[in-house]
C-alpha positions as CSV (number, residue, x, y, z in Angstrom):
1,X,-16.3,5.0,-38.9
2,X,-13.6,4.6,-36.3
3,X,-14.5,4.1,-32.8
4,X,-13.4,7.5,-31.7
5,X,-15.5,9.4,-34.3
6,X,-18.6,6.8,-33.3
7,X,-17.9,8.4,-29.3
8,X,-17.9,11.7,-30.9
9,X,-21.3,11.8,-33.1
10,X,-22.7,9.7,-30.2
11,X,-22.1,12.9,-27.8
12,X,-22.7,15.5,-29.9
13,X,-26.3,13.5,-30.5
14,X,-27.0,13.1,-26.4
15,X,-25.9,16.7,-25.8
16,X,-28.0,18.1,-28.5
17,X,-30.9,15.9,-27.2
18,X,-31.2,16.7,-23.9
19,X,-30.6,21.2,-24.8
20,X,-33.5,20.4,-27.8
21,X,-36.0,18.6,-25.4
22,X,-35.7,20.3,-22.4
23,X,-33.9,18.2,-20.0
24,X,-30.4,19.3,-19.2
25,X,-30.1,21.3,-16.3
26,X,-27.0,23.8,-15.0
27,X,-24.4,24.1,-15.7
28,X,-24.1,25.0,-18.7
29,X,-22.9,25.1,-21.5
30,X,-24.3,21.3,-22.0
31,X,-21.7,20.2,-24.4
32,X,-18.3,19.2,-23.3
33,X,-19.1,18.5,-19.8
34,X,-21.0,15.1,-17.8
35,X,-24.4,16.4,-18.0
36,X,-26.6,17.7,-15.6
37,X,-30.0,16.4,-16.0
38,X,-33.9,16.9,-15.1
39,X,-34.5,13.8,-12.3
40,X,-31.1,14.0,-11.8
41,X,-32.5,13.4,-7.5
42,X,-34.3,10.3,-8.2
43,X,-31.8,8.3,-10.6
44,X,-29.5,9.3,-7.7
45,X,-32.0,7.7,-5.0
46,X,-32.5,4.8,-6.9
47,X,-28.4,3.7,-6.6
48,X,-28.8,5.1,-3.1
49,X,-31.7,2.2,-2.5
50,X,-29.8,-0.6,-4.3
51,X,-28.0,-3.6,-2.8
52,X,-24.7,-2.7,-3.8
53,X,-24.8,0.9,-2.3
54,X,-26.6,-0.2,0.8
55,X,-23.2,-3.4,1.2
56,X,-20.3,-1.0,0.5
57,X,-18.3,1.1,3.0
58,X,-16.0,2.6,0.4
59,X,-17.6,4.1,-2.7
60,X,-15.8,6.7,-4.7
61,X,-18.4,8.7,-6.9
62,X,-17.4,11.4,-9.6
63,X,-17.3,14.7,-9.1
64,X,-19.7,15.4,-12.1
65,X,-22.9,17.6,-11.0
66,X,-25.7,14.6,-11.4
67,X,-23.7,12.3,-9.0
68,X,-23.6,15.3,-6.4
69,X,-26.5,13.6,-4.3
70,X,-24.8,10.3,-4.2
71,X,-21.9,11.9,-2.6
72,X,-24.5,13.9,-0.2
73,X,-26.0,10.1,0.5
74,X,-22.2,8.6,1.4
75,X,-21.5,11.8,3.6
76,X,-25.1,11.4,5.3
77,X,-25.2,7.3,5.9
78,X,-21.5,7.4,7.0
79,X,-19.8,6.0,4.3
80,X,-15.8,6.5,3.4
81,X,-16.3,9.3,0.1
82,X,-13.6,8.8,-2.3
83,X,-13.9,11.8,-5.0
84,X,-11.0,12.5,-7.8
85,X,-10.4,16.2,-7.9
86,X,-11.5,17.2,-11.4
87,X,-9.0,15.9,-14.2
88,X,-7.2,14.4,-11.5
89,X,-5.0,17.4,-11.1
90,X,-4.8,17.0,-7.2
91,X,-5.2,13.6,-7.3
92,X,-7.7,11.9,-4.9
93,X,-10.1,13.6,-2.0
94,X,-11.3,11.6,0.9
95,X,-14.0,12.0,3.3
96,X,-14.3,9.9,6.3
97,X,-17.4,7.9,8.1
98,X,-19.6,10.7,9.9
99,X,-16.6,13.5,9.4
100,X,-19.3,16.1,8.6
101,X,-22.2,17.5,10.5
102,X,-25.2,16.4,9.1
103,X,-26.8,20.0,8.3
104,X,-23.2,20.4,6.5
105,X,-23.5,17.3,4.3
106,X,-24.8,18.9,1.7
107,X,-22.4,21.5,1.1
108,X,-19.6,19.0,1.6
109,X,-21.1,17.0,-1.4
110,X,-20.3,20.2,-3.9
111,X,-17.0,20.0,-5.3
112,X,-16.2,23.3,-3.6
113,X,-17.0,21.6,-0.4
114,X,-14.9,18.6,-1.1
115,X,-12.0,20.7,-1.1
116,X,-13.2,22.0,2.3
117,X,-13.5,19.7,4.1
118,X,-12.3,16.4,2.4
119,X,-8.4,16.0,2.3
120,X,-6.0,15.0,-0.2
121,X,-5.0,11.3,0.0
122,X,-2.3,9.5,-2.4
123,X,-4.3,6.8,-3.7
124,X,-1.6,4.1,-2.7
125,X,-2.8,4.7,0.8
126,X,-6.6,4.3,0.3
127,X,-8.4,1.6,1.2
128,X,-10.5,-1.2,-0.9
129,X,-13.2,0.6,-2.8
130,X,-16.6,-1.4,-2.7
131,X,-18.7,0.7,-5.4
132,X,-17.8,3.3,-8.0
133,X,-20.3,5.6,-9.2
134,X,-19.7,7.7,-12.5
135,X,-21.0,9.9,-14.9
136,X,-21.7,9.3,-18.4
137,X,-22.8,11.2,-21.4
138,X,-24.3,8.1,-22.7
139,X,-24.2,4.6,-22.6
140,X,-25.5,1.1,-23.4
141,X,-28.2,-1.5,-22.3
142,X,-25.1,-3.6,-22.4
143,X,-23.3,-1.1,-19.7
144,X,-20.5,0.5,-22.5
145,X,-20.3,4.2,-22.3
146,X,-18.7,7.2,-23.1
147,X,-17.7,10.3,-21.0
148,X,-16.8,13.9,-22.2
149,X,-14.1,12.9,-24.4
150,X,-11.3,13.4,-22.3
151,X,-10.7,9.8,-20.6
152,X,-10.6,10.6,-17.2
153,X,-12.6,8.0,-15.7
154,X,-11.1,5.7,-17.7
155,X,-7.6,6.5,-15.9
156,X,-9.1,6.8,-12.7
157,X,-10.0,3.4,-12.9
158,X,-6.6,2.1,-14.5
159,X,-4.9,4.0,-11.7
160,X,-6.8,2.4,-8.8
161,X,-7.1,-1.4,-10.7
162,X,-3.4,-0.8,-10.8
163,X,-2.8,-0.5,-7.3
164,X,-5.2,-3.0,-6.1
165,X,-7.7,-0.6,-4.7
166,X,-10.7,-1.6,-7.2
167,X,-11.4,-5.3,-8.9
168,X,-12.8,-6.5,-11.9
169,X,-15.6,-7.3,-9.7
170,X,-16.2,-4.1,-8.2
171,X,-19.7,-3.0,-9.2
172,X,-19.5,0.4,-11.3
173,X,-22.6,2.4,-11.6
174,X,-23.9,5.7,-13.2
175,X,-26.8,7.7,-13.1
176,X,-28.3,9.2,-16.6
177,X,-31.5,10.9,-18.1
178,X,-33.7,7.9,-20.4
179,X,-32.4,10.2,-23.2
180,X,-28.7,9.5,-22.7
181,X,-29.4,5.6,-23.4
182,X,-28.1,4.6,-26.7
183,X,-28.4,1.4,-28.5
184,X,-24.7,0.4,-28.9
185,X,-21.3,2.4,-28.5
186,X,-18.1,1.0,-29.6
187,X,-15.6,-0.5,-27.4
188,X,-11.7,0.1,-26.9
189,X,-9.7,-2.1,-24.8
190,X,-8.9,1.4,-22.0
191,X,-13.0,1.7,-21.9
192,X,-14.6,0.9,-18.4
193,X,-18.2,-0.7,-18.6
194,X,-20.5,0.0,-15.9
195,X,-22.8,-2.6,-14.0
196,X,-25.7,-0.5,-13.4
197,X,-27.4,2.4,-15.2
198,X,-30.1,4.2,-13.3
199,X,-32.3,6.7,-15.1
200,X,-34.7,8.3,-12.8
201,X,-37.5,5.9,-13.7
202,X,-36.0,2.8,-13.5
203,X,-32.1,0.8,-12.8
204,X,-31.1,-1.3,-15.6
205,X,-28.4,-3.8,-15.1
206,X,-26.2,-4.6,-17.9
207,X,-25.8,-8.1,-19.4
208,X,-22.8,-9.4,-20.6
209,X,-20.6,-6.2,-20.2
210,X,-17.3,-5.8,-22.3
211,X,-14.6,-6.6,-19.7
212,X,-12.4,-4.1,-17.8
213,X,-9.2,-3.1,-18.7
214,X,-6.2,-4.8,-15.7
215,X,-4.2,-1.0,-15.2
216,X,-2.9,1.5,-17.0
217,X,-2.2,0.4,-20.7
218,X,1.2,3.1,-20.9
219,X,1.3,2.3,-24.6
220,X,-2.4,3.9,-25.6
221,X,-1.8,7.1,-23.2
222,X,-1.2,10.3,-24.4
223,X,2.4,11.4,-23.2
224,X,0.3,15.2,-22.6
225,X,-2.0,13.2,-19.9
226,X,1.2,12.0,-17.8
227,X,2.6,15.6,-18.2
228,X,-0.7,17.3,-17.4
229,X,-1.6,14.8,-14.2
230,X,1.5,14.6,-11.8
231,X,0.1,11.4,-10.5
232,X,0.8,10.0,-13.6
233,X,4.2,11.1,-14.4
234,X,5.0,9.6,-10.9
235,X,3.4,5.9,-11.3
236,X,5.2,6.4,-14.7
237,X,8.4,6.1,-13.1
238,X,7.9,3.2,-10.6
């Protein structure tokens, strides 16, 4: 089986799991989205509490529904937000250090919100990222994973690695339900491996992740992607 048809049966498994056993939360549908999940607070609270949260002052987190209480936490402790509008149609969202009233925080954290009171940044003018929190539909004990299907995280990450804004240091997180850990899931050379998987009972870190890929890799992108995200089409041209 290719890798692609791997990713696919892999999701179609998690997404089944989680409607079958009762843990997937709204919205819904489940399938074809990053999925919402029961203890989707305390996986959240567990990156919150770790060391790599508590050092950064830039963290961009997804704008997937589990990660919504990470982006809560940055807005409350003062951190600089960093959120990519979904599929990256309006590029990149910023919220700055202690921007939002405290009893607004929570509202801010919605995607709604974001565009409320967050504004629209070009990412060549952001700063250095310290921590990057994602969603996943499942991944690896060794930190592979796999998204909705549609590779936006993946060019998220080329985008910013591109400009300089992330490393292949930069600790990468995400936050999933037990269920959504799988033994293995292939690798391509666009994929982005994460550091540190946090279910809500416990944070694994991953050994020996695949490596990162350096930018965008023009050559394995779908020329609909650069039409559909203008961001694209313009780096396309530099």
């Amino acid at each position: 089986m290719i890798p692609a048809e791997e990713k696919q049966r892999i999701r179609e498994h998690v997404w089944r799991l989680l409607v079958d056993h009762g843990y997937a939360r709204p919205p819904y549908p489940v399938r074809g989205r990053i999925p919402n999940f029961v203890g989707a607070e305390e996986a959240a609270a567990r990156i919150i509490s770790s060391r790599e949260f508590a050092e950064a002052r830039t963290v961009k987190v997804s704008p997937d529904s589990p990660q919504r209480p990470v982006r809560e936490a940055c807005i409350r402790l003062g951190k600089t937000l960093v959120v990519p509008s979904p599929r990256i149609r309006r590029g990149f969202y910023i919220i700055e250090p202690y921007a939002i009233d405290e009893k607004r925080s929570y509202e801010a954290s919605t995607i709604r919100g974001l565009f409320m009171f967050g504004r629209p940044l070009e990412p060549e003018s952001l700063g250095v990222i310290d921590f990057v929190v994602v969603g996943s539909v499942a991944v690896s004990p060794r930190g592979s994973r796999v998204g909705k299907g549609e590779g936006y995280s993946e060019i998220e990450y080329a985008i910013l690695r591109m400009l300089g804004k992330i490393r292949e240091e930069t600790p990468i997180a995400t936050t999933v339900h037990q269920a959504q850990i799988v033994e293995s899931i292939p690798t391509e050379p666009f994929d982005v491996a994460v550091d540190l998987i946090a279910t809500p009972h416990e944070v694994i870190r991953a050994k020996d992740r695949p490596p990162r890929p350096s930018g965008i890799i023009w050559e394995l992108l779908d020329s609909r992607k650069v039409g559909e995200i203008p961001l694209l089409g313009r780096l396309s041209r530099r």
